[in-house]
C-alpha positions in Angstrom: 192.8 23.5 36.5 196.1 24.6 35.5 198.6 23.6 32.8 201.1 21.9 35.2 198.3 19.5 36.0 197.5 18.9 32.8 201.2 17.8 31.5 201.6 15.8 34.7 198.1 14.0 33.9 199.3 13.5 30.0 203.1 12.1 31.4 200.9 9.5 33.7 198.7 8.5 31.5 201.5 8.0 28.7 203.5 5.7 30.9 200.8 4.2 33.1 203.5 4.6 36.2 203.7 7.4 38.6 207.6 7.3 39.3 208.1 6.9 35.6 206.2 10.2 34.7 208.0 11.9 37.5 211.3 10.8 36.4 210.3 12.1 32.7 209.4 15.1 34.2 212.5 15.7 36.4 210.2 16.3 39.5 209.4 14.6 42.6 206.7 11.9 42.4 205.0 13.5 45.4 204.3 16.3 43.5 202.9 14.6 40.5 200.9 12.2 42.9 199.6 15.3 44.6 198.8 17.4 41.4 197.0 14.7 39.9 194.7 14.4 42.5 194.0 18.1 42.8 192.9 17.3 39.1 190.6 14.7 40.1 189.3 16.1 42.9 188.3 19.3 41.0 186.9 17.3 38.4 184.9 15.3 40.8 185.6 12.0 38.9 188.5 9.1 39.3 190.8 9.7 36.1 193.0 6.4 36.9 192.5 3.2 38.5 195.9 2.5 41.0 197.3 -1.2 40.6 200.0 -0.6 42.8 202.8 1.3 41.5 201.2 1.3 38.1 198.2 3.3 37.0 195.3 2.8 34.3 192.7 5.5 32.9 189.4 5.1 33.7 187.0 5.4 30.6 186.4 9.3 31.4 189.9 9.3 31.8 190.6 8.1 28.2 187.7 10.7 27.2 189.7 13.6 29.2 193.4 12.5 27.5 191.4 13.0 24.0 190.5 16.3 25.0 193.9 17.2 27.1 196.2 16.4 24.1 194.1 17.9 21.8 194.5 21.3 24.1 198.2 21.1 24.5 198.4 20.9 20.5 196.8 24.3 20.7 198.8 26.2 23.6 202.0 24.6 22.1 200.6 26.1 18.5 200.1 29.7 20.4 203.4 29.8 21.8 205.1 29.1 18.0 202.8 31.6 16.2 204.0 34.0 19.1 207.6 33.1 18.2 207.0 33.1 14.1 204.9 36.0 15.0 207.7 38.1 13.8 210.1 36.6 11.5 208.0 33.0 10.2 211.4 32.6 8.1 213.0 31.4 11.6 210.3 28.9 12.8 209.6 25.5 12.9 207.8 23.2 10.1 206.1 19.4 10.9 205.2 17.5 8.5 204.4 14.1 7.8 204.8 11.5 4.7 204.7 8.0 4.1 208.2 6.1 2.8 207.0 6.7 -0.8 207.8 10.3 -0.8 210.9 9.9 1.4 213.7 8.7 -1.5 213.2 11.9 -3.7 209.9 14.3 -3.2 210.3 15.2 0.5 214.5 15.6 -0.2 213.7 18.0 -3.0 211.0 19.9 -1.7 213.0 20.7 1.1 216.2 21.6 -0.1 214.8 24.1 -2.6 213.1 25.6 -0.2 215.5 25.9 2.7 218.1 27.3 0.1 215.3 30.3 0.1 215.1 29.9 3.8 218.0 29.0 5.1 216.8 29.5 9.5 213.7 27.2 9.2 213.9 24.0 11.1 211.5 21.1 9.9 210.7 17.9 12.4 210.1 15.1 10.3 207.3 12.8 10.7 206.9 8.8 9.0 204.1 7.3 8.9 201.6 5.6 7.0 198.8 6.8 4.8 196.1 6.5 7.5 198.2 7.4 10.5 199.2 10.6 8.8 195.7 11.8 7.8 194.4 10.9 11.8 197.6 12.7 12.9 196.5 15.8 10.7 193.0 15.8 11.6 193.8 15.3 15.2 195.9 18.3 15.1 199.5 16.1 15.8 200.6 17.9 12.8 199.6 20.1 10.4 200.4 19.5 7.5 201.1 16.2 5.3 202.3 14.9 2.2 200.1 11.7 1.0 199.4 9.8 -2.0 196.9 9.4 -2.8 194.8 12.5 -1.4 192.4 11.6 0.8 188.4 11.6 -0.4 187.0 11.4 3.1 187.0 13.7 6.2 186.5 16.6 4.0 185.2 18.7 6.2 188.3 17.9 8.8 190.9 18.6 6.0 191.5 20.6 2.5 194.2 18.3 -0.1 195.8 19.8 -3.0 197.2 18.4 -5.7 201.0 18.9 -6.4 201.6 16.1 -9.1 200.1 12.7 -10.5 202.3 9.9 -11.3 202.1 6.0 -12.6 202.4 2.9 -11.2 205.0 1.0 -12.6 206.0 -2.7 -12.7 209.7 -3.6 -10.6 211.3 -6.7 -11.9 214.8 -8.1 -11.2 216.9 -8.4 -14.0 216.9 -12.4 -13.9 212.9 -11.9 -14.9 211.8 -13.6 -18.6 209.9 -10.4 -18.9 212.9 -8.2 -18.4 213.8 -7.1 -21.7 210.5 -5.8 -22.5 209.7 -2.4 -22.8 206.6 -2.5 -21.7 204.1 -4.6 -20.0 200.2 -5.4 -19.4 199.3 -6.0 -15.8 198.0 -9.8 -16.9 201.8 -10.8 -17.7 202.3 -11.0 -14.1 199.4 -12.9 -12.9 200.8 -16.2 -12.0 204.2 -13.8 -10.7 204.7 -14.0 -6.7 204.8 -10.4 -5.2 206.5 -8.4 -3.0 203.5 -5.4 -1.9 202.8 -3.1 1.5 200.8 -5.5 3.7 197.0 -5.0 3.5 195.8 -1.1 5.3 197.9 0.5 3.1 197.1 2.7 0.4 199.8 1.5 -1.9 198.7 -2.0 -1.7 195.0 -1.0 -2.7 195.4 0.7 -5.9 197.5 -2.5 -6.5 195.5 -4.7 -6.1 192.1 -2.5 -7.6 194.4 -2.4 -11.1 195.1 -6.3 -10.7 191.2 -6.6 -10.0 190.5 -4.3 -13.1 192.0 -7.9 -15.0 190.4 -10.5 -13.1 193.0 -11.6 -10.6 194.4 -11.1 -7.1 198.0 -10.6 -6.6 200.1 -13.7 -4.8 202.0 -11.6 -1.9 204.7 -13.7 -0.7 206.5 -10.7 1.2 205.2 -7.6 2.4 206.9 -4.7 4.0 206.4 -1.5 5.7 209.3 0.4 4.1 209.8 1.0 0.0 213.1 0.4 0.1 213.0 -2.8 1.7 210.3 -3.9 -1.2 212.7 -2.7 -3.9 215.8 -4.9 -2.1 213.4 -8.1 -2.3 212.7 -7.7 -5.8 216.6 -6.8 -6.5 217.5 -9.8 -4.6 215.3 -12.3 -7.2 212.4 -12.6 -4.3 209.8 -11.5 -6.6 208.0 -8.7 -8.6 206.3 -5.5 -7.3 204.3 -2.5 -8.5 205.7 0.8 -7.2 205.6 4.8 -7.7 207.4 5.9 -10.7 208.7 8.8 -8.1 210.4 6.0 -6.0 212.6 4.9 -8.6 214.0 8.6 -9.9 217.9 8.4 -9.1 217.1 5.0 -6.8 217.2 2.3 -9.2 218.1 -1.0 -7.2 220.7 -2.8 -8.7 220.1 -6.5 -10.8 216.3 -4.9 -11.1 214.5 -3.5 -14.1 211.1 -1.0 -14.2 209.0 -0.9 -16.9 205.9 0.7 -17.8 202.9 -0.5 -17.3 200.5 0.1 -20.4 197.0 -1.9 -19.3 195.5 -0.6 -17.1 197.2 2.3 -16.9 197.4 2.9 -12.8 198.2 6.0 -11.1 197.9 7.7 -8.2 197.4 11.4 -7.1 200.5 12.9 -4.7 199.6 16.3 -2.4 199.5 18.0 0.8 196.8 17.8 3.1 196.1 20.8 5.8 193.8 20.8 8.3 190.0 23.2 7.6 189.3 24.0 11.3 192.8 25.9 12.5 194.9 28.0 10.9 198.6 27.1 9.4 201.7 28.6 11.5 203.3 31.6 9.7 206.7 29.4 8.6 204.0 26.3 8.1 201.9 28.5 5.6 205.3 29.5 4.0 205.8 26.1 2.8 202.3 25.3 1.8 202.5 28.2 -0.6 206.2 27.2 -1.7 204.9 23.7 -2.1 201.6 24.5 -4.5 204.2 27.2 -6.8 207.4 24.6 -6.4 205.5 21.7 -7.9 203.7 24.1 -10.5 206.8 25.4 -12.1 208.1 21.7 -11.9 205.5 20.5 -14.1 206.1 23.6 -16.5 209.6 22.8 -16.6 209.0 19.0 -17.3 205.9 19.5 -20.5 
C-alpha cells in the first residue's frame, strides 16, 4: 500500500467521481483509476461501487476512509513536527471555535501572542460546539476553544479552564424593560426570542436557566451566527440571552444588555486538546501561552 494510493482513494471518495478526483489532483484519470484498483486488489475487497462515471463506497469502504483519514492526520502531523522540529516559533497552529469566541476572545488571544511570535501562521477553523469537539477527538485538529467545556469523552480529550462568564439578557432599546438595570429571567417569559437553533450548546444552557423558572422560551428566529442574533434583536425582532464576552466593544446599536440576577447563568470558556497524541511544538506553544495569558487576565481584572 503506498501513500499515493491512499490520497488518490481519499480524493475519490470525497468527490464520488473519478475525473473529478483526478482533475483535483492534477493527474491523469488513468492513473488514479489504475492505483485504486491496485488498492483493491491488494486489499482483496471492492472499496467502491461504479455507477457510471460516478463512484460510491462500499460499507468497508466507508470503514477504510475512517481509518485512511485518520492516517493522513498523522503523517501530515509527522511532517510539521519535523518542520517545528527546530524553530516551533515558525510553525503552523489550527484551531477551532464556535462564533461566540470569534468577536473578541480568539482576536485577543491571538494578537498577544503573535506580537511574541511574530512567524507563526494560525488556520482558523468555525464550527459548532459539537463539530469542534468530534473534529478534536477525530484528530482534524488539535486543539479547540469551546464554551462550555465538554464533560464527556474524557478519556478522548483533556479541557482547561481559561475563564467563566455570565449569560446576559440582549434587548433592543424600544423594550419596556430597557431602562432597567437589571432583570430576573421570569420578566421575559411571555418575550419572543431570537436563540441558536436546538444542537447547540448555547441554546441549552438557555433554555436549562428558563427551565430553572418554569417556562420554555418562544424562539421565533434562530441563527447559526452571534452576530446575526444580536442584528435581530437590534432590529426590534425580539429578545436574546447571550455571552457577556460577545458584547465587549460589540454593542449593537438601538439594543441594551443587562444583567441577569435570577438564576444567575453562566457558562465555562477553555481549550480542549486531545489525551491520545501529542501537541505540535508551535501548537504546545499556544496551549501554554493560552493557560498563563488568561491567568494574568483575570489577575489584572480582580
Amino acid at each position: 500500500m503506498e501513500l499515493r494510493q491512499i490520497k488518490y482513494f481519499i480524493e475519490v471518495a470525497k468527490r464520488e467521481h473519478v475525473t473529478e478526483a483526478a482533475d483535483a489532483l492534477h493527474v491523469a484519470q488513468s492513473a488514479v483509476s489504475r492505483q485504486i484498483f491496485n488498492l483493491e486488489d491488494e486489499l482483496g475487497v471492492d472499496l467502491f461501487i461504479r455507477e457510471g462515471r460516478t463512484v460510491r463506497l462500499t460499507p468497508i469502504g466507508r470503514i477504510f476512509l475512517e481509518h485512511m483519514e485518520q492516517a493522513i492526520n498523522v503523517i501530515d502531523d509527522a511532517k510539521q513536527v519535523v518542520e517545528e522540529y527546530t524553530d516551533p516559533e515558525r510553525g503552523a497552529i489550527h484551531v477551532g471555535f464556535p462564533s461566540s469566541l470569534s468577536t473578541y476572545i480568539l482576536p485577543t488571544a491571538i494578537s498577544a501572542f503573535h506580537e511574541q511570535y511574530p512567524n507563526v501562521k494560525f488556520q482558523l477553523h468555525q464550527g459548532s460546539y459539537h463539530d469542534l469537539t468530534e473534529a478534536v477527538i477525530k484528530g482534524d485538529i488539535n486543539m479547540a476553544l469551546l464554551g462550555p467545556l465538554p464533560t464527556k469523552y474524557k478519556k478522548k480529550i483533556k479541557g482547561t479552564i481559561l475563564f467563566s462568564e455570565n449569560i446576559i439578557a440582549l434587548l433592543p432599546t424600544s423594550h419596556p424593560l430597557a431602562e432597567e438595570r437589571s432583570l430576573k429571567l421570569n420578566q421575559l417569559q411571555n418575550e419572543t426570542f431570537i436563540l441558536f437553533p436546538n444542537g447547540y450548546i448555547l441554546r441549552e444552557i438557555i433554555e436549562e436557566g428558563c427551565q430553572q423558572l418554569g417556562f420554555k422560551p418562544k424562539v421565533v428566529f434562530e441563527g447559526e451566527d452571534i452576530d446575526a442574533i444580536k442584528g435581530l434583536v437590534s432590529a426590534g425582532l425580539g429578545v436574546s440571552l447571550v455571552p457577556e464576552i460577545t458584547l465587549v466593544d460589540n454593542l449593537p446599536r438601538a439594543s441594551v444588555k443587562l444583567p441577569i440576577i435570577e438564576p444567575n447563568i453562566t457558562r465555562t470558556v477553555g481549550v480542549i486538546i486531545p489525551t491520545e497524541r501529542k501537541l505540535l511544538p508551535t501548537e504546545k506553544l499556544f496551549y501554554e501561552f493560552l493557560k498563563d495569558f488568561f491567568m494574568r487576565l483575570e489577575k489584572f481584572q480582580n
